[in-house]
C-alpha positions as CSV (number, residue, x, y, z in Angstrom):
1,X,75.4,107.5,134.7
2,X,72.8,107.7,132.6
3,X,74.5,109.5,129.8
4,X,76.8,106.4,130.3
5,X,74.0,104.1,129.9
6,X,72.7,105.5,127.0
7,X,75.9,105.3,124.9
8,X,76.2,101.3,125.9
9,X,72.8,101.2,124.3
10,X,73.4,103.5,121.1
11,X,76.7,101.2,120.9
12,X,75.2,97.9,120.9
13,X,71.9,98.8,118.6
14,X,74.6,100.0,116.1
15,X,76.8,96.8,116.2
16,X,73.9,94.7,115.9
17,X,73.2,97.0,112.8
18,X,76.5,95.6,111.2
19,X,75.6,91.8,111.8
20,X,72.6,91.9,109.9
21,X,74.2,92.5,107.0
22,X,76.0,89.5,104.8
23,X,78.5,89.9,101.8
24,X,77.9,87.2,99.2
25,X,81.2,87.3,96.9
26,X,80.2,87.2,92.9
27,X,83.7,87.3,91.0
28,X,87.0,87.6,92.4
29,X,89.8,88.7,90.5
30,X,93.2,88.9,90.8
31,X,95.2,91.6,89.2
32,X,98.5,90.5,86.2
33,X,101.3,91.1,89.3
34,X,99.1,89.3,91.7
35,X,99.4,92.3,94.2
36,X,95.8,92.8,94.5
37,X,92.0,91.7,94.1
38,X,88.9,93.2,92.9
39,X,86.3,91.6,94.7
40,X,82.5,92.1,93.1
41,X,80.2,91.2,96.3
42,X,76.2,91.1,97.0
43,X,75.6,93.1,100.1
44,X,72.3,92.1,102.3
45,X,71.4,94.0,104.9
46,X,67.8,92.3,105.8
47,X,64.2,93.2,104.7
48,X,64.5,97.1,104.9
49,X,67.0,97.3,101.9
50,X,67.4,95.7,98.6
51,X,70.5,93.8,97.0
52,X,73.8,95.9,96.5
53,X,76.3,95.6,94.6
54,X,79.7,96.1,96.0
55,X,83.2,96.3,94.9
56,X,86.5,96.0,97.6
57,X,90.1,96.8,95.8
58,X,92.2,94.6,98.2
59,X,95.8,93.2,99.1
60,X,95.0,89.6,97.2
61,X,94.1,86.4,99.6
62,X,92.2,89.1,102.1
63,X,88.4,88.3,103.0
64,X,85.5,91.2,101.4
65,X,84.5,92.5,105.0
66,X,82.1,95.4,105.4
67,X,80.9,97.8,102.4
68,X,82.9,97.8,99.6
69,X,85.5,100.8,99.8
70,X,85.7,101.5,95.7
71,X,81.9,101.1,94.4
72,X,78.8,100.4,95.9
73,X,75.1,100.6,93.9
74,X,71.8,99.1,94.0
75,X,68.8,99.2,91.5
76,X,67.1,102.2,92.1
77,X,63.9,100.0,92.9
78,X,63.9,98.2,90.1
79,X,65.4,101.2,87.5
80,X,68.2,99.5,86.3
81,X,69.4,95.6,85.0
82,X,70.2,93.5,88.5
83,X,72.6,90.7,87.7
84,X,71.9,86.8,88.8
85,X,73.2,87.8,92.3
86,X,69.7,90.1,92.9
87,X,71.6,93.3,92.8
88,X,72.5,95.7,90.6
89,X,75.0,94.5,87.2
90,X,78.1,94.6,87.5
91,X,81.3,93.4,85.9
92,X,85.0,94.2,86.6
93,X,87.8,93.7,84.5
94,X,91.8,94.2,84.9
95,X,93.7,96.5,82.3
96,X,96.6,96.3,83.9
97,X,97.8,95.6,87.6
98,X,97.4,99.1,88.9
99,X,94.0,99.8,86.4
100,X,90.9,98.4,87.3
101,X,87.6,98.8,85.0
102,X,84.2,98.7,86.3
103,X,81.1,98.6,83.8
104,X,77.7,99.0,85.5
105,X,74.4,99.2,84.6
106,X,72.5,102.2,83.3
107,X,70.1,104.0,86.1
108,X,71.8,102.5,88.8
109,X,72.0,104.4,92.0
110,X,75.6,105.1,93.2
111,X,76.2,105.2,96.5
112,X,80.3,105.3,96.1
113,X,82.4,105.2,93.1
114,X,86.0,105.8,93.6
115,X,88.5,106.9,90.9
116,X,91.8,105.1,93.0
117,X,92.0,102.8,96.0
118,X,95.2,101.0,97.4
119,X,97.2,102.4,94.3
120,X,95.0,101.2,91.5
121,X,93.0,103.7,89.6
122,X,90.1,102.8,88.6
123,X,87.5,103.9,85.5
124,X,84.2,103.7,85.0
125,X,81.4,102.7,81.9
126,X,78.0,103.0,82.2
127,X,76.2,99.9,80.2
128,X,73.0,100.6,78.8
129,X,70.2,97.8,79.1
């Protein structure tokens, strides 16, 4: 019972975890065929932790939900260039519509950077500024 009670608890404190944060959609881009979308998104998960910047590869017309599943990186405390958004730059960019580039800013911290999601590879350049 208690064991019991004590997972309800653990369950709830997490979930409430997960509605703290907010995703603020920068650019959204669809890809040449129209298949997909890159969507560039501000993550803000309250006063313990800074801006992120976040990047979601998905089917086009869906909603950025959650951490982005193909890049995610903040500023390192204040190490590298934040865009307008608060978090660390970022741009993204099409090459074709199964090749997705992502540029980022120097001495940002990476949390998650992917090199294919949903069938799309995707490359990477680091901008110095």
């Amino acid at each position: 019972m208690i064991r019991a009670l004590l997972l309800l608890v653990l369950s709830i404190a997490v979930g409430a975890c997960d509605d703290a944060c907010t995703n603020e959609v920068i650019t959204r881009l669809v890809s040449p065929d129209g298949k997909h979308e890159a969507v560039m998104f501000q993550r803000d998960c309250g006063a313990t932790s800074g801006y992120s910047t976040q990047i979601s590869i998905m089917e086009a017309g869906q909603a950025a939900a959650g951490r982005g599943n193909t890049f995610r990186a903040d500023d390192d405390h204040g190490a590298a260039k934040v865009g307008d958004w608060g978090g660390s730059w970022a741009e993204i960019k099409w090459l074709a519509s199964d090749r997705l580039l992502i540029r980022h800013a120097e001495k940002s911290r990476i949390f998650e950077q992917d090199n294919s999601v949903a069938g799309v590879s995707v490359s990477y350049e680091t901008v110095s500024m």
